[in-house]
N, C-alpha and C positions, 0 to 999 in steps of 0.2 A: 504493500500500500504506500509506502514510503517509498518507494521508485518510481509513485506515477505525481509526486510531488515535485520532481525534479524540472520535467516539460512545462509545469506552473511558475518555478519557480523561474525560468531561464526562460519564458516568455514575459514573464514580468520586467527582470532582468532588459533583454532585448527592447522593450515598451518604452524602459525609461531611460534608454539611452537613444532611444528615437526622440523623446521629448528631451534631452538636453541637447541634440543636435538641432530642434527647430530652437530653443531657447537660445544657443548661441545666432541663430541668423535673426530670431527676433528683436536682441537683444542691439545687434550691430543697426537693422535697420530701421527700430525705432531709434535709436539716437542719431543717427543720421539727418535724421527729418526735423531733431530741435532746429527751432528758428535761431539766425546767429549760428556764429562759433567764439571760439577763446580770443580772436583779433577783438572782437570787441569791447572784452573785460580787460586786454593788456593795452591795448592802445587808445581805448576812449573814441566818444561821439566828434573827436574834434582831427581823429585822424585823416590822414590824407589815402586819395585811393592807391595812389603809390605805396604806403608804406604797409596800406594793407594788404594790397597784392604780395610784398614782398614779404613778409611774415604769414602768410597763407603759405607761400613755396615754403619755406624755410619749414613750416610746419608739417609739409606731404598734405596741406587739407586739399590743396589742386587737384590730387590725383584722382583718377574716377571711385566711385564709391567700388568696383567689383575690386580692383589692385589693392583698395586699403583694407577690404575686407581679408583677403588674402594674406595679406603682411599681418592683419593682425589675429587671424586665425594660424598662422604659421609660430606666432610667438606664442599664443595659449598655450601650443602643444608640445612648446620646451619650457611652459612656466611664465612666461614672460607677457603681461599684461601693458606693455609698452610703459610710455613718459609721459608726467602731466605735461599738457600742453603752455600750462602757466607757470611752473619754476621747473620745469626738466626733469625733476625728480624719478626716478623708477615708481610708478603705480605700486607695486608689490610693495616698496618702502614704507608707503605711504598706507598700506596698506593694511599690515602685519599689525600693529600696535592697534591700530582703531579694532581691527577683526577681535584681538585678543579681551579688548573694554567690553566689547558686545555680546561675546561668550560668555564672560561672567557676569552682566546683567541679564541675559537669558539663563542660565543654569542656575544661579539665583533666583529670578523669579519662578524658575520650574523646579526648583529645589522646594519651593514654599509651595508652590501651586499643587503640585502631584499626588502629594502624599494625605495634602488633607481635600480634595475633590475626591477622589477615592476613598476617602472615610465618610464624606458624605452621600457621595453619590451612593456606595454600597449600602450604605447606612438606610438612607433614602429608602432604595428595592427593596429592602427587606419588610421596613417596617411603611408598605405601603397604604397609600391612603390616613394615614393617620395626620393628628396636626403638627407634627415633626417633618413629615414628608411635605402637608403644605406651606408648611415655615419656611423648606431649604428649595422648593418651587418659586418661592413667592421670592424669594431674597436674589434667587437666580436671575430667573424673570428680568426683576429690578436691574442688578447687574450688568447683563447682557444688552440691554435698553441703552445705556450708558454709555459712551464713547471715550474711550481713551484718558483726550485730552479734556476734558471735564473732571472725570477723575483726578486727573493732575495736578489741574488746576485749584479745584478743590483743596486739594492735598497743602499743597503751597500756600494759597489762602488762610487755611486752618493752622497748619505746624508751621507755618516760617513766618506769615506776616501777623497771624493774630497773638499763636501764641508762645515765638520764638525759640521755638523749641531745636525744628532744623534748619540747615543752612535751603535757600530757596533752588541754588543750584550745585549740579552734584560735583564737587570739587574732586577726582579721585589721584589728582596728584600728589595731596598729602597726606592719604592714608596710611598710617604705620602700623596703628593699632587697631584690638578688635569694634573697640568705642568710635574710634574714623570710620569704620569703615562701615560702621551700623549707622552714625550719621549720613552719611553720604550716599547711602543706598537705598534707607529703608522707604524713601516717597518715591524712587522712582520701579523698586521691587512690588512694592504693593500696590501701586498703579498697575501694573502691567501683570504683576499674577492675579486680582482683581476679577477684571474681564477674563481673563483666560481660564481662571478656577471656573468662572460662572460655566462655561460653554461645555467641561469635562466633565463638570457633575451633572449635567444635564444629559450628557453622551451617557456618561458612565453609568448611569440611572435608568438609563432606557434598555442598556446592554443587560443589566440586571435583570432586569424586572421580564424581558425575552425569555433569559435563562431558566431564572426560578418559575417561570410555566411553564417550563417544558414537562415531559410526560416522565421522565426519571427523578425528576425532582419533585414532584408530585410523589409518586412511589415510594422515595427515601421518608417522606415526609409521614405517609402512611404505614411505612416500618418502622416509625418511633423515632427515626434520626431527630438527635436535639436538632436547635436552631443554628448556633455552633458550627457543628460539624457540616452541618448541612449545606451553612454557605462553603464554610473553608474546603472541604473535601466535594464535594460534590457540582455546588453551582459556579465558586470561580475558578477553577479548573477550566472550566466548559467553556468559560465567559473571557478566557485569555483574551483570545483576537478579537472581537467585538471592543476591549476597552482596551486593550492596545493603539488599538484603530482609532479609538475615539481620543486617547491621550496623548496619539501623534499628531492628530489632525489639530488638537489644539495645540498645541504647541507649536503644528505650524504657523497661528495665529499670533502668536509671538512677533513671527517677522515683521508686518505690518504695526504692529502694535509699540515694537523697537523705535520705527520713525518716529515717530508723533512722542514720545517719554523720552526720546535722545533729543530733540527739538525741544519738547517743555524745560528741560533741565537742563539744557546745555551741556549734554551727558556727551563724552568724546569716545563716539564710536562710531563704526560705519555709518549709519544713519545720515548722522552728522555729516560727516565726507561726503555722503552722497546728495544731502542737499545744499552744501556749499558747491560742490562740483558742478553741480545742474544751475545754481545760479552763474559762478563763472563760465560754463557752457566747457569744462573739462571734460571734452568725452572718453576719453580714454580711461578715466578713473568712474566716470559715470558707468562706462560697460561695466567694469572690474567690478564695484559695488553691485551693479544690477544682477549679474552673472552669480556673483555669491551668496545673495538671499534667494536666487532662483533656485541655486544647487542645494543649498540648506532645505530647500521646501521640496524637492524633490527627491532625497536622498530619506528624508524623515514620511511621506507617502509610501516609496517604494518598501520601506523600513516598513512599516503597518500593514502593509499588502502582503510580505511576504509572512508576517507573522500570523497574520489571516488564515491564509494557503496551507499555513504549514499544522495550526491547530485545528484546520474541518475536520481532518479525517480522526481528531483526539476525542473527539466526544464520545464518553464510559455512561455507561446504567449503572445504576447504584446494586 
């Protein structure tokens, strides 16, 4: 049975590497089409057409779009995500340290987010229907209603202007200790695992409550199995890939959710890079950012599908 997983899993496999091949021409030929380039952030409204022509050459932005594509699919695939078009820099430079801020306010906020959406959301299935269950519907609900930056906002409102508790923006250059680093994180961790908790327990809840109707779970239930056992042995076993699924998918909402909380907070991480780069009209650093929340979101998909795939064939009778 486990060998006929493999053509699942290696068609999967195959699926999302078709979708990171359209993502890269996506990716090239939506930025192509911003309005402008970087002549206009380096040289100003007052430049001459000369000297914009000549920093166009000097930039390769003359070349037709198929040869830059070219050149710059040639460097993806030794690594090399080219030079910002405004200080030269290697992209990957520029690149590395923002990526590294943004991992740890994502594994952060899913450090906090995971483990208690799953204590409720299972919590939730179990004890359904009741006013416990409508309590953590209703807070979700709310939640999820909610955007981002409101939350943030809020946030900042509340702890930094009224009751000066934290700094407004996330400072993490001089975190040394574990007290820094709870200041500087905790408004924009709880913004962002927030919404995303809302969305899990809502998944995670639904996944449940599938399971524990199933027809073996019913059975266990009428062979006496406690409550207990019932879930732990029985119903999440079963219920792997459904909230796998559901607490990748959220966490793919992370990405999105990055922009807007690295923007509130002035938090230095890709986000950030990538909405300074789209105002200087940096495309090269614009793909590199664009490319790596695409790949982040398609790597944590393909991750939940195959864990999908691979627990069908696990479902036990009690």
């Amino acid at each position: 049975m486990r060998r006929a997983l493999v053509p699942l899993v290696g068609r999967r496999f195959a699926t999302a590497a078709l979708s990171l091949v359209f993502v890269v021409v996506a990716v090239f030929a939506i930025t192509s089409l911003l309005p402008g380039d970087a002549t206009d952030s380096v040289l100003g409204q007052s430049a001459t057409p000369q000297s914009v022509q000549a920093l166009r050459h000097s930039l390769h932005l003359d070349r037709p779009a198929p040869l830059r594509f070219v050149l710059w699919l040639g460097g993806l695939l030794h690594g090399d995500f080219g030079r910002s078009l405004l200080n030269g820099l290697p992209v990957a430079d520029m690149l590395r340290p923002r990526l590294h801020n943004s991992l740890l306010l994502a594994g952060a906020s899913a450090l906090l987010a995971v483990p208690v959406s799953l204590l409720l959301g299972i919590t939730a299935a179990v004890w359904q229907d009741t006013l416990y269950d409508r309590g953590v519907t209703v807070l979700t609900l709310g939640l999820v209603s909610v955007p981002e930056f409101v939350i943030a906002t809020l946030a900042v409102f509340v702890f930094a202007t009224r009751l000066h508790l934290l700094p407004a923006l996330s400072d993490i250059g001089g975190v040394h200790t574990l007290w820094q680093f709870l200041r500087a994180f905790f408004m924009p961790v709880a913004s962002l695992a927030l919404v995303t908790l809302a969305q899990m327990v809502r998944m995670t809840r639904a996944a449940m409550v599938d399971t524990l109707s199933a027809p073996y779970v019913e059975m266990a239930r009428l062979k006496g199995v406690g409550p207990v056992r019932l879930v732990v042995v029985h119903a999440l076993p079963n219920a792997v890939g459904p909230v796998v699924n559901a607490v990748a998918l959220s966490l793919s909402s992370l990405l999105g959710g990055v922009v807007v909380i690295e923007a509130v907070f002035a938090y230095p991480g890709v986000a950030g890079l990538m909405v300074d780069a789209v105002t200087a009209r940096d495309v090269p650093t614009v793909q590199a950012c664009a490319l790596v929340f695409c790949l982040a979101y398609l790597v944590l998909t393909t991750l939940a599908d195959i864990v999908t795939i691979a627990t069908l064939p696990g479902r036990r009778a009690p």
